[in-house]
C-alpha positions in Angstrom: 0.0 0.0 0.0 0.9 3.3 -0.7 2.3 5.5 1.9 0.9 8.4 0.6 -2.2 9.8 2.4 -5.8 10.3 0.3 -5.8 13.9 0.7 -2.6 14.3 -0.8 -2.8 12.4 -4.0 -2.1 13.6 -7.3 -3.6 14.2 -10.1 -2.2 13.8 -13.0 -2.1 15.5 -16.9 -1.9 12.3 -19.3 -0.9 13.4 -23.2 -1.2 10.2 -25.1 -4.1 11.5 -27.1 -2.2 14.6 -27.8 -1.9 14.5 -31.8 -4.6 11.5 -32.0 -7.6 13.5 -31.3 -6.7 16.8 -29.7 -4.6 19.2 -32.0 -1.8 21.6 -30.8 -3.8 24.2 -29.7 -6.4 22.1 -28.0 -3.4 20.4 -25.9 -2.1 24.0 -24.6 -5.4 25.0 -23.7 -5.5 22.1 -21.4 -1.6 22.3 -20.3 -2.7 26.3 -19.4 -5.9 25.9 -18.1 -4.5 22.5 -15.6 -1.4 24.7 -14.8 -3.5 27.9 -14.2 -5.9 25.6 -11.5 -2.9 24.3 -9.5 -1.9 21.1 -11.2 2.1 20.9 -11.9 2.4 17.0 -12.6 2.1 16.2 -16.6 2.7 13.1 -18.2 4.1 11.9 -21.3 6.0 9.5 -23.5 8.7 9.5 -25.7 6.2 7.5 -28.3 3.2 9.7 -28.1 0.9 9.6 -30.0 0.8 5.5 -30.0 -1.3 6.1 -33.7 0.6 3.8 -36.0 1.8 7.2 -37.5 5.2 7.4 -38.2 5.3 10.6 -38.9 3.8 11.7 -35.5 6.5 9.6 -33.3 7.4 12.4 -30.8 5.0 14.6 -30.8 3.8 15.1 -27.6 6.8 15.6 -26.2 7.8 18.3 -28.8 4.5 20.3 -28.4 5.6 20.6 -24.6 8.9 21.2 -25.5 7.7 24.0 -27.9 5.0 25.2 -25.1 8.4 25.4 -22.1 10.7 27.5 -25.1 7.9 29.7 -25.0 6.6 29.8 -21.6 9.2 28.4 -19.1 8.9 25.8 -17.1 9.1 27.2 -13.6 4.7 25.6 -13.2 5.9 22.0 -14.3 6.6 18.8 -12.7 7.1 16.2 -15.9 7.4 12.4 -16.3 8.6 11.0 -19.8 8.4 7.6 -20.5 11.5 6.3 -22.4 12.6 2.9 -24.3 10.1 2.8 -27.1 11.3 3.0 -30.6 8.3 3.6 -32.6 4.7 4.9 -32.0 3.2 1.8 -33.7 1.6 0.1 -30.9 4.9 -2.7 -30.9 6.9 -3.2 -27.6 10.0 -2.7 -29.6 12.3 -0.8 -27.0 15.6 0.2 -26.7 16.6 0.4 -22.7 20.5 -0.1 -22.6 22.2 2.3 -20.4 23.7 4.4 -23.0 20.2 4.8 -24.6 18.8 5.8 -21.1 21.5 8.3 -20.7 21.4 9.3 -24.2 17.5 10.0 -24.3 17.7 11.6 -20.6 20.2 14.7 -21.6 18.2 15.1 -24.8 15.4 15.8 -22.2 17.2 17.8 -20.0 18.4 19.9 -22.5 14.4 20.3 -23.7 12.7 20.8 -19.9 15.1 22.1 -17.6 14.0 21.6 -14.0 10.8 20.7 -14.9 12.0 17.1 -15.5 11.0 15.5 -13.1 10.5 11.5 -13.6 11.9 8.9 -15.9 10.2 6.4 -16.2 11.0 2.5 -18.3 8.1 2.2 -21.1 6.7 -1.3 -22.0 9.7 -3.9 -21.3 8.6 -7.6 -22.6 12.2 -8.6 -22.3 13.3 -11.7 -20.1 16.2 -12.3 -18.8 17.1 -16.3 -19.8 20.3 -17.9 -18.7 21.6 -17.5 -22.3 21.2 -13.8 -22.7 22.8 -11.2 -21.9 21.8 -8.7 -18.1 19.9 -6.3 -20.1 17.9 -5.8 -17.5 20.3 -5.5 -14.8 21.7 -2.7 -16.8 18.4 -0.8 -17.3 18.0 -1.0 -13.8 21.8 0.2 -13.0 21.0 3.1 -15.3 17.8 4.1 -13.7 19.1 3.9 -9.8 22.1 6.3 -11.6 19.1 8.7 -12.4 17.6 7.9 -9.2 21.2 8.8 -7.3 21.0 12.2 -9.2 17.7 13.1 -8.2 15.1 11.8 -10.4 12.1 10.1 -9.9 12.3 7.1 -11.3 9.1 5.2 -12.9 7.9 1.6 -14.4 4.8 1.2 -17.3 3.9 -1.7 -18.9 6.9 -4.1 -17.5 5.9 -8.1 -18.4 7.9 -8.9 -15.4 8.4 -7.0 -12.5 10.3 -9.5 -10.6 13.0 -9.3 -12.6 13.6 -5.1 -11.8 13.0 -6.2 -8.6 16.2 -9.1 -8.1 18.1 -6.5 -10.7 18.3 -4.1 -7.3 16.4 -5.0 -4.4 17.1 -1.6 -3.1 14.8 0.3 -5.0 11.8 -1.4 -4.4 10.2 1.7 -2.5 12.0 4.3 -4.9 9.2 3.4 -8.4 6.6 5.2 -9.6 4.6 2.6 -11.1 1.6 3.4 -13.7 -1.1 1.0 -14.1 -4.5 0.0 -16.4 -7.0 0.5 -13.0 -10.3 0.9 -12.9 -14.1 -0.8 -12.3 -13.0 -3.9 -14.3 -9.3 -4.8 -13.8 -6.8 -4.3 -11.0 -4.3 -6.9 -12.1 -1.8 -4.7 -13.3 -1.3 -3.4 -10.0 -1.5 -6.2 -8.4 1.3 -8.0 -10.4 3.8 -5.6 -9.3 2.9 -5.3 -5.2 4.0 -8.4 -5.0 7.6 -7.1 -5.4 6.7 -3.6 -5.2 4.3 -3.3 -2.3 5.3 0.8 -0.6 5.7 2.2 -4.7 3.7 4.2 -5.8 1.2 3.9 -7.7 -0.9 6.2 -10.7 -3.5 4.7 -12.1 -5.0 5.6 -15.9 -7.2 4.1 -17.6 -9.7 4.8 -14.8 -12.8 5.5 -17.0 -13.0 2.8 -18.6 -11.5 4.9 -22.0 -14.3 7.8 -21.2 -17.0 5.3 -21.1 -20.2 7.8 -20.8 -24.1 6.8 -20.4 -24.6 8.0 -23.8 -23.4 6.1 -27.0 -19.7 7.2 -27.9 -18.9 9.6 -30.7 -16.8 8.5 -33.4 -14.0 10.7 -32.7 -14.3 9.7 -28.7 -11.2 8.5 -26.9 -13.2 5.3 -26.4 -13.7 4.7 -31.0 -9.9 5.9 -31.3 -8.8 3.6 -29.7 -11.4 0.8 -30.4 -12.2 0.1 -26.6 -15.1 -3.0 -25.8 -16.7 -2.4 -23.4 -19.1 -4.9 -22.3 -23.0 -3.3 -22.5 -23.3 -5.8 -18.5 -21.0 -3.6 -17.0 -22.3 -0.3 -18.7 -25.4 -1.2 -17.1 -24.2 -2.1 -14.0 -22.1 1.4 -13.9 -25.1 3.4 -14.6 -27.1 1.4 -12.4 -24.8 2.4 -9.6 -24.3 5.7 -10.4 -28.3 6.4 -9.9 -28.9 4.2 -6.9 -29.4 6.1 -3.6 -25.9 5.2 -2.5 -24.4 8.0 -0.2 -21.6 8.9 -1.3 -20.4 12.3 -0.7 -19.9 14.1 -3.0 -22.0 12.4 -5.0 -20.8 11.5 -9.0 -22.9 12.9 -11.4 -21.4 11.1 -14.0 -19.6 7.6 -14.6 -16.1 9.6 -15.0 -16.7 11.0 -11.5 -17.8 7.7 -10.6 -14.4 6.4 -11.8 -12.7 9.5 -9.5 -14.3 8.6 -6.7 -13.7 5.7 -7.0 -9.2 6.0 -7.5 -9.5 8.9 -4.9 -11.2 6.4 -2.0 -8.6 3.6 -3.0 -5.9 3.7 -0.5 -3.3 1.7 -2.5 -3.1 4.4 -5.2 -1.2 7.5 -5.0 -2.7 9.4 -7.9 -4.5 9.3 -11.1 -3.6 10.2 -14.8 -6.6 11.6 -16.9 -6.9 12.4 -20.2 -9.6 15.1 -21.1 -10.1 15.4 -24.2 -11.4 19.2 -23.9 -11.9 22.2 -21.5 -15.2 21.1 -20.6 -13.9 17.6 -19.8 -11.0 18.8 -18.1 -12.4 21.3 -15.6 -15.5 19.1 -14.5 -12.6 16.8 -13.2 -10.8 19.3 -11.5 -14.1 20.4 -10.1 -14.9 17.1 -9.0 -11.8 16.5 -7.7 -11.5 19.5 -5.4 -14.7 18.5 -3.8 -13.5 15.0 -2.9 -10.3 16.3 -1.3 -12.5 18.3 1.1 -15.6 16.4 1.5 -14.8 12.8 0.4 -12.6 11.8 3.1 -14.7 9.4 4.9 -14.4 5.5 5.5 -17.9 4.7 4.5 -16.9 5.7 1.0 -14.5 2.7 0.8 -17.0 0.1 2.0 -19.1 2.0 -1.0 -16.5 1.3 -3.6 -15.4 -2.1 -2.3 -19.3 -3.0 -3.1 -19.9 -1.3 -6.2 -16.3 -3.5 -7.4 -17.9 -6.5 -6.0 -20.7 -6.1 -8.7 -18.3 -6.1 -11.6 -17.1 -8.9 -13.6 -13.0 -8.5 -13.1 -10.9 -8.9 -15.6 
């Protein structure tokens, strides 16, 4: 479990739609407008947008870079994910030391200060008897980070355990994203048993924006071809207008989905992804309300009843 208290988790900037659904301007609207309501923590990979566009491999992270050239970066706290080699969807990576180190001053050189997290991006490798320690040395070249102030952070690593034997030491030091929300908490899970004081961000939290109304076609949820089962739609709405008594209550299945992250005590934070102003500040709204009124126990016995009802993936 985390040791970070409810009332002081973090909420998060994601930009992996940045590019694939929300053009330049719309993204620093929503980097301004976060920024200008107190949030500092943005996140972003070297890979983003992940929309089988070549041409767009980067993009994300340029935007920002362009946005801190203009702007400065004295307001931001950022976290890139590094290792993969193409925005194609592939787990391709490149995670030698050299190519940590490599990537790392490229980034310093683009944020400054504001860098704030590095974190390892989709590792499939394993570690046979017959291969080489490539992971030993990812992990040498993150606790050099780590030694030199960074926060250091795992996504989308097949297998924990070996991170974990590569340096024992650092167990407590990751910041860990996972896939968490009404339907699956496995990803989590398959880390704390290694991992169990990291911290942990959650995304994915909504289910992919699931709403009570059918999706749009340009939705986060059609881009990136999300099934949702119509069960646990139901169920989610059903919950949503029961006479539960939460507090405050969610007027919406995203709010739903905060409350729910905000009243889990083994996450330390969440990473949206509005796709627009209006999206964006009825989160930070919502989420304001819950760090002053939502602090209660009853609220986990709420959740831990409304998770019992949905089929886990």
């Amino acid at each position: 479990m985390s040791n970070l208290a409810r009332e002081d988790k973090s909420l998060v900037l994601g930009t992996a739609l940045w590019g694939w659904g929300i053009d330049r301007n719309s993204a620093y609207e929503l980097l301004e407008k976060f920024l200008n309501n107190g949030g500092a923590h943005i996140d972003t990979a070297t890979n983003y947008p992940i929309n089988k566009h070549k041409e767009d491999f980067g993009l994300a992270v340029k935007w920002i870079a362009d946005w801190v050239s203009v702007n400065g970066n004295s307001k931001l706290a950022l976290t890139v994910k590094i290792g993969s080699i193409d925005n194609m969807g592939t787990s391709d990576v490149n995670l030698a030391s050299s190519e940590i180190e490599r990537s790392t001053n490229i980034l310093r050189e683009k944020f400054g200060n504001a860098l704030s997290c590095i974190s390892v991006h989709w590792d499939n490798r394993i570690n046979a008897e017959n291969q080489d320690s490539s992971i030993e040395q990812t992990v040498n070249a993150m606790s050099a980070l780590e030694s030199d102030g960074f926060a250091i952070g795992l996504s989308g690593i097949k297998h924990p355990e070996l991170y974990y034997k590569a340096n024992p030491a650092l167990a407590d030091r990751w910041v860990i994203q996972v896939k968490e929300n009404f339907v699956t908490s496995r990803a989590r899970k398959s880390y704390q048993r290694w991992f169990p004081n990291a911290k942990y961000l959650a995304y994915g939290i909504n289910l992919g924006g699931l709403k009570t109304e059918p999706a749009a076609t340009d939705s986060s949820i059609e881009l990136r071809q999300i099934n949702i089962p119509l069960s646990t739609s139901e169920k989610l709405v059903g919950i949503l207008n029961s006479s539960h008594n939460f507090e405050p209550r969610p007027a919406s299945l995203n709010e739903l989905a905060l409350a729910a992250a905000y009243v889990n005590p083994a996450l330390s934070g969440v990473i949206i992804g509005p796709r627009n102003l209006n999206q964006l500040e009825s989160t930070l709204e919502y989420w304001r309300k819950l760090k002053t009124t939502g602090n209660k126990l009853k609220d986990l016995e709420l959740f831990n009843q409304i998770s019992e009802q949905i089929p886990q993936a």
